[in-house]
C-alpha positions as CSV (number, residue, x, y, z in Angstrom):
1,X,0.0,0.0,0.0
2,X,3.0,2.3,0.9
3,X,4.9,1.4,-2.3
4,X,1.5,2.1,-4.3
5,X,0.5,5.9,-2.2
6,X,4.6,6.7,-3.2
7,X,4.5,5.8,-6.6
8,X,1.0,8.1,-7.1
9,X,2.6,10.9,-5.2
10,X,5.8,11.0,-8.1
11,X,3.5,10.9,-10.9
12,X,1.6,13.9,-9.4
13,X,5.1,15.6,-8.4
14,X,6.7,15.0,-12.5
15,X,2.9,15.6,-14.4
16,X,1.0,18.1,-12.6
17,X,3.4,20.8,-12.8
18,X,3.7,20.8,-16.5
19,X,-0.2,20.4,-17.3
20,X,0.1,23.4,-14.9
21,X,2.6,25.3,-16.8
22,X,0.8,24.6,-20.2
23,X,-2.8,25.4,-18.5
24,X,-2.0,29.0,-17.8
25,X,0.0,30.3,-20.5
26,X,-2.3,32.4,-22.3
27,X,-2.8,32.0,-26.3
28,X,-0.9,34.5,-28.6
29,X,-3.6,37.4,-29.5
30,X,-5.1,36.7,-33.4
31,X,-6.1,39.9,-35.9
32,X,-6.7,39.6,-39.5
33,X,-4.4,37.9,-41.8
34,X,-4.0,40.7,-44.5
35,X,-2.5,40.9,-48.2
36,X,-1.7,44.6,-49.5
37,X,1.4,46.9,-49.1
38,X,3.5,48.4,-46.6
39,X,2.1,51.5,-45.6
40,X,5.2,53.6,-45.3
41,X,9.4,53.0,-45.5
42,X,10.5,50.7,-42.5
43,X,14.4,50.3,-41.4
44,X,14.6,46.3,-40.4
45,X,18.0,44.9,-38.6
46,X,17.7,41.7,-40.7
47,X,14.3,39.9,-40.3
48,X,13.3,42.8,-37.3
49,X,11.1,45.7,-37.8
50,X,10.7,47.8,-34.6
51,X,7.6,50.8,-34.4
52,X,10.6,53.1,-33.2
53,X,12.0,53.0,-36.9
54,X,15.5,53.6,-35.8
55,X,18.0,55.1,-38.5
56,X,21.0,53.5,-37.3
57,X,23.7,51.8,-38.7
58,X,23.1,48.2,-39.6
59,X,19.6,48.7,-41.0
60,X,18.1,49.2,-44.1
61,X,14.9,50.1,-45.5
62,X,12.1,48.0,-46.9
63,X,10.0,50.9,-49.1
64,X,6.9,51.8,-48.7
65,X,4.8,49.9,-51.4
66,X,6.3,47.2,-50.9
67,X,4.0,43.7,-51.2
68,X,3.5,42.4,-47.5
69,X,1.1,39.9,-46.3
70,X,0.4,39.0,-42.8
71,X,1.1,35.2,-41.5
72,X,1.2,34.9,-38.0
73,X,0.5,36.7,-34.2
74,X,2.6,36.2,-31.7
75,X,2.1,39.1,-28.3
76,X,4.2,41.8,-29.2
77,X,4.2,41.5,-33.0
78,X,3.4,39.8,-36.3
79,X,5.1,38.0,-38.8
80,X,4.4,39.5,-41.9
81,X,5.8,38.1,-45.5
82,X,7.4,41.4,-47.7
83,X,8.8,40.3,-51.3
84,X,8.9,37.2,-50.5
85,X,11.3,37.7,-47.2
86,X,9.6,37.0,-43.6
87,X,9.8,40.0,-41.2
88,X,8.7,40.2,-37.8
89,X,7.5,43.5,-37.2
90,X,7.2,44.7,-33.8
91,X,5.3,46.6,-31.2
92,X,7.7,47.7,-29.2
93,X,6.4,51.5,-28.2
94,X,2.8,51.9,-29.2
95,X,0.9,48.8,-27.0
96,X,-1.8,50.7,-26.3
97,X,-3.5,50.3,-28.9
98,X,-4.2,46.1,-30.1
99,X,-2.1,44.2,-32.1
100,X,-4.4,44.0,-34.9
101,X,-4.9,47.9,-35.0
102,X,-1.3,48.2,-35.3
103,X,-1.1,45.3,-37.8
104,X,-3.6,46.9,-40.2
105,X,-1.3,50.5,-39.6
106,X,1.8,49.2,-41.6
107,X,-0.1,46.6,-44.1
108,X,-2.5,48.5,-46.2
109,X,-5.0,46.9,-48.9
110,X,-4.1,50.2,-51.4
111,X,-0.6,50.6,-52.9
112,X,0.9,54.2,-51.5
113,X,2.7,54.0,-54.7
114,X,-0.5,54.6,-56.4
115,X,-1.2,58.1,-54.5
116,X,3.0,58.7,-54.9
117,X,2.9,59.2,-58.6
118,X,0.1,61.7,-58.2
119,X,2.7,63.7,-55.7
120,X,4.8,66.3,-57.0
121,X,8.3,65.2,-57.9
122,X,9.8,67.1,-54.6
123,X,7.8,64.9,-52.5
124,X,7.9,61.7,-53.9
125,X,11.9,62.5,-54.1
126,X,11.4,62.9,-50.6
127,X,9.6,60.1,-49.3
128,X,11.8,57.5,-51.5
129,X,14.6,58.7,-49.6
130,X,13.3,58.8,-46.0
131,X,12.7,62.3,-45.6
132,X,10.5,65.2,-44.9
133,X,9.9,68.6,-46.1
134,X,7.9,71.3,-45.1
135,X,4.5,71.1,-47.1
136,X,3.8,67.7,-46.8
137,X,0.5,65.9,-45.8
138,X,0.3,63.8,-42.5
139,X,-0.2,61.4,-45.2
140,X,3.3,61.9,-47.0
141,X,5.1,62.4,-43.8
142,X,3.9,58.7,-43.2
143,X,4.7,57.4,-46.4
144,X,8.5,58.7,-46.0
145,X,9.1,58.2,-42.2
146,X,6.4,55.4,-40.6
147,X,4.0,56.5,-37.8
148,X,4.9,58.0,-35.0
149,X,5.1,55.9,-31.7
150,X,1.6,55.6,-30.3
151,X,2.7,55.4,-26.7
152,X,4.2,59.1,-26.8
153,X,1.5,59.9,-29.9
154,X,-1.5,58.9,-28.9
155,X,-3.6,61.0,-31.4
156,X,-2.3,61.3,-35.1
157,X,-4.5,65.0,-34.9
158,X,-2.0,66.3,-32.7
159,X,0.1,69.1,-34.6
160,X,3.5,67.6,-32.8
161,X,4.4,64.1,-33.8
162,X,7.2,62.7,-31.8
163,X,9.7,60.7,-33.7
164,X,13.1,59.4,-33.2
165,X,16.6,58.8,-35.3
166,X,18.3,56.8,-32.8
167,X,18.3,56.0,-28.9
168,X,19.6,59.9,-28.6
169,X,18.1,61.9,-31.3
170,X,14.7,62.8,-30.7
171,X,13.3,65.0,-33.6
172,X,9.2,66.8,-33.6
173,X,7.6,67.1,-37.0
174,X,5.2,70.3,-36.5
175,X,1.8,70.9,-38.8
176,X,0.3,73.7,-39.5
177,X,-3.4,73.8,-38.9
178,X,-4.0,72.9,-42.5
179,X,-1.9,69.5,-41.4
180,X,1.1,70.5,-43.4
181,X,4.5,70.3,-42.2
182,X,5.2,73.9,-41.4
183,X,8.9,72.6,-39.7
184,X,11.0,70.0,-38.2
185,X,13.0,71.0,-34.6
186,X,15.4,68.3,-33.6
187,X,19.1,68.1,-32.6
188,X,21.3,68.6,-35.9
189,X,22.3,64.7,-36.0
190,X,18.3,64.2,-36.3
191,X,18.1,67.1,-39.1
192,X,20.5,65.8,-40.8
193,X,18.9,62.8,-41.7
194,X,15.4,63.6,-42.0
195,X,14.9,67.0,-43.2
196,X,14.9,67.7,-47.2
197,X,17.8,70.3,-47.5
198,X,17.0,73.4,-48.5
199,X,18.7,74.6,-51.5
């Protein structure tokens, strides 16, 4: 009887604790498993796509336009499939909004490339190289430089969006009350690499 009350008491003490573990992890979150375009230009270390769209070195950029197609959810980000190469792109600064909202802000059904070709040639010049200059829609400034964080943005109607170039270089794109860039303030290293030069 002893042998038989031990034996019962080891299963429990090797089973129970991993149907445990397995009962409470939670499921990842689900959203809508799109096909379309990348809304705007996105700098990816690799396969890694942060919201904070970092302009450091070691990244490149994946252009706005380009085909994407969403695969998977997972709790801080999606997997997404762009021209044919998987990306994870993550939610790193703008959680409060859902996973799925911020899924359907970076793959869009229409192609931005579309709307581009309508833009004058100063501003598609500027979005296809990562920039902004004074004039442009909220729209364009998209297009060129992703959304703003939505943690330190949390309404795109604001006339101050909050962006930055790296972990140092925080840079403000300010609208008018038409909603066109009437300026961008920002520590020179942050101009340097996002404002249009003026000639």
């Amino acid at each position: 009887m002893f042998k038989r009350l031990a034996a019962a008491a080891l299963l429990a003490a090797t089973v129970l604790p991993a149907t445990v573990v397995h009962a409470q992890r939670p499921s990842p979150p689900q959203g809508p498993m799109i096909s379309g375009y990348l809304c705007c230009n996105m700098r990816t270390y690799g396969s890694s796509i942060s919201d904070i769209n970092y302009d450091e070195q070691g990244t490149s950029i994946v252009a706005v336009g380009t085909p994407a197609r969403i695969t998977a959810y997972d709790f801080r980000w999606f997997e997404a499939d762009l021209a044919g190469k998987p990306q994870r792109i993550k939610n790193d600064y703008s959680r409060n909004i859902t996973l799925a909202d911020f899924a359907k802000r970076y793959v869009v059904a229409e192609d931005p490339k579309q709307k581009m070709a309508a833009f004058p040639p100063v501003v598609r010049d500027a979005i296809v190289a990562g920039k902004v200059a004074p004039g442009m829609t909220r729209e364009q400034v998209l297009m060129a430089i992703g959304y703003p964080v939505a943690g330190e943005n949390p309404s795109l109607d604001a006339l101050t969006w909050r962006y930055w170039r790296d972990s140092w270089s925080e840079y403000q794109v300010i609208f008018d009350e038409k909603g066109l860039v009437k300026t961008v303030a920002g520590n020179p290293v942050a101009l340097s690499r996002v404002l249009v030069p003026t000639p």
